[in-house]
C-alpha angles and dihedrals in degrees: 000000000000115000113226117260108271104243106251147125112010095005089062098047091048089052100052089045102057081036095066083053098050091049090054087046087064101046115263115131095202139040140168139160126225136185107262089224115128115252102215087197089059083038090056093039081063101043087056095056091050090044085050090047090235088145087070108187093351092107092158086078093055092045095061108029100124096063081041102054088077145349098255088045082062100032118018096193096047104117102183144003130228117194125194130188129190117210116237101179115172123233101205122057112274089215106052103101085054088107099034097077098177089061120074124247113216117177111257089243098072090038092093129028136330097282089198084063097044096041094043090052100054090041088059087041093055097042082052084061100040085048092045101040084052086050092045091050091049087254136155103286092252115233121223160169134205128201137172118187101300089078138071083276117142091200110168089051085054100039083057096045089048088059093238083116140320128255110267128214103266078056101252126106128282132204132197092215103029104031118217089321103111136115103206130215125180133206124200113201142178080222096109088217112181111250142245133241112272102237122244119231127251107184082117116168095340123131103172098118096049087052094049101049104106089208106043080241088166116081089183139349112300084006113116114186095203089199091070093036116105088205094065087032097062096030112029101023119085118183129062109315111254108256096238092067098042103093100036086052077076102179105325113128103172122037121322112253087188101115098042097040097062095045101129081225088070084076079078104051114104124205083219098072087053120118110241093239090063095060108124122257110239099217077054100056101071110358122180110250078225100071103051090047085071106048119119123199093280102033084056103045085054101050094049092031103146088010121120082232095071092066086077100054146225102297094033088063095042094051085057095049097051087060094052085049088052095051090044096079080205113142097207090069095058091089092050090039088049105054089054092062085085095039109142085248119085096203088053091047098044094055085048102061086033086054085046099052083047100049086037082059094053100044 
């Protein structure tokens, strides 16, 4: 019996090569390859923002930080990354709403599709063709794994040290040609691709994201203290916002695109490179506070149906939307706000007599 050819040299090159194209067929802007070795200073880096509780309520990251801390912790036999990014650059200002406090603010990101969805389906797509191209040149049937967001997957550290951006200062990853504007996916592979330049980072002196934050959310630079941040308030956190944070949360329901929007690399970022999923959707753009107070279960789960905001559910994202209208001074919401000071659920209740005695207050 003939073993198959090991898959080196030229194979691999060519490989890799054809691979990069694939990858850009599908729809990723971006794609490097990595060692999957760990990188006990990014493994370190991890085990300090635990230690500092930074993570806040997210214990699935503690619980598992020792499969998170580096590709081979979590998968001995994994011999490179590659880690992929699409570009969902927005084409109106994310700011824009900042002023127009009776209209909700929702980060660009979950304007569009589910980018777990999206992302997940051309990374299966892409590990199909590298199985099937090994298969094609009489290869080692390549092993792999695929993984957007929802795994152990210290993405952002892999997507720098595959050379596709750097981590900012605000902690998510910057590119030179697409901003801060990339949902990132990672493969892990036996395929002993070579690997690309780490990138070096180019935040410089600037300062613009830290300034920006509404919270002081960052302790330090590349340090994100998740507890301060509106982004984990109105999407990972579950119980009554704490009142600190109520009034700075302004009218933003749904994440906080404050730090990356004003990072002077977005000036690069084209809406062309955008993957049409990602396309916003317009009802989303500048909706009226009004018409999400009065949302029940079902009228929720078909609005956002295929949206990453239905993962929170319908009285997470009322209660969101009952600070921004106390925060709205706006007279028109008191009778919505109003009929949700009785809702079955305490924490809904609880922001909508706390938005009534606001808008009370400013009437």
């Amino acid at each position: 019996m003939v073993n198959a050819p090991v898959i080196t040299g030229t194979l691999i090159k060519d490989l890799q090569q054809r691979m990069v194209a694939e990858a850009r067929r599908l729809g990723f802007v971006s794609v490097g390859f990595a060692s999957a070795e760990d990188d006990p200073v990014r493994a370190q880096r991890l085990r300090n923002w635990l230690e500092a509780g930074h993570h806040g309520a997210m214990g699935w990251m503690e619980d598992r930080a020792d499969v998170r801390q580096g590709p081979r912790s979590m998968w001995p036999e994994a011999q490179s990354v590659i880690a992929l990014g699409m570009s969902y650059a927005p084409d109106v200002d994310p700011l824009a709403l900042e002023d127009q406090p009776e209209k909700a603010r929702i980060s660009v990101y979950a304007r569009g599709r589910d980018y777990h969805d999206v992302v997940k389906k051309a990374l299966k797509a892409l590990a199909r063709w590298l199985v099937a191209e090994a298969k094609k040149a009489g290869l080692e049937e390549p092993q792999l794994k695929v993984f957007v967001d929802t795994a152990p997957v210290m993405e952002k550290p892999l997507g720098e040290a595959s050379g596709i951006g750097w981590q900012g200062k605000h902690s998510n990853l910057v590119s030179t040609d697409h901003g801060s504007w990339l949902f990132l996916g990672a493969m892990y592979t036996t395929v002993p691709f070579a690997p690309d330049a780490a990138h070096e980072n180019r935040c410089g002196s600037c300062s613009a994201c830290h300034d920006a934050c509404p919270t002081d959310a960052f302790p330090e630079p590349y340090i994100v203290d998740a507890r301060r941040c509106i982004s984990y308030l109105t999407i990972e956190h579950k119980g009554p916002i704490p009142e600190e944070f109520r009034k700075p949360m302004g009218n933003r329901i749904y994440g906080c695109d404050d730090c990356l929007a004003v990072c002077p690399w977005n000036k690069f970022a084209q809406t062309a490179a955008r993957h049409k999923s990602f396309t916003s959707r317009a009802e989303l753009d500048e909706p009226d506070l009004a018409d999400f107070l009065t949302l029940d279960d079902a009228g929720f789960r078909t609005l956002f149906s295929g949206s990453p905001i239905k993962r929170i559910g319908r009285d997470r994202f009322v209660r969101n939307c009952l600070i921004a209208a106390g925060n709205s001074q706006a007279a028109a919401l008191v009778e919505p706000v109003k009929a949700l000071c009785a809702d079955s659920d305490p924490v809904v209740a609880e922001a909508a007599q706390w938005a009534l005695a606001e808008l009370t207050a400013a009437t």
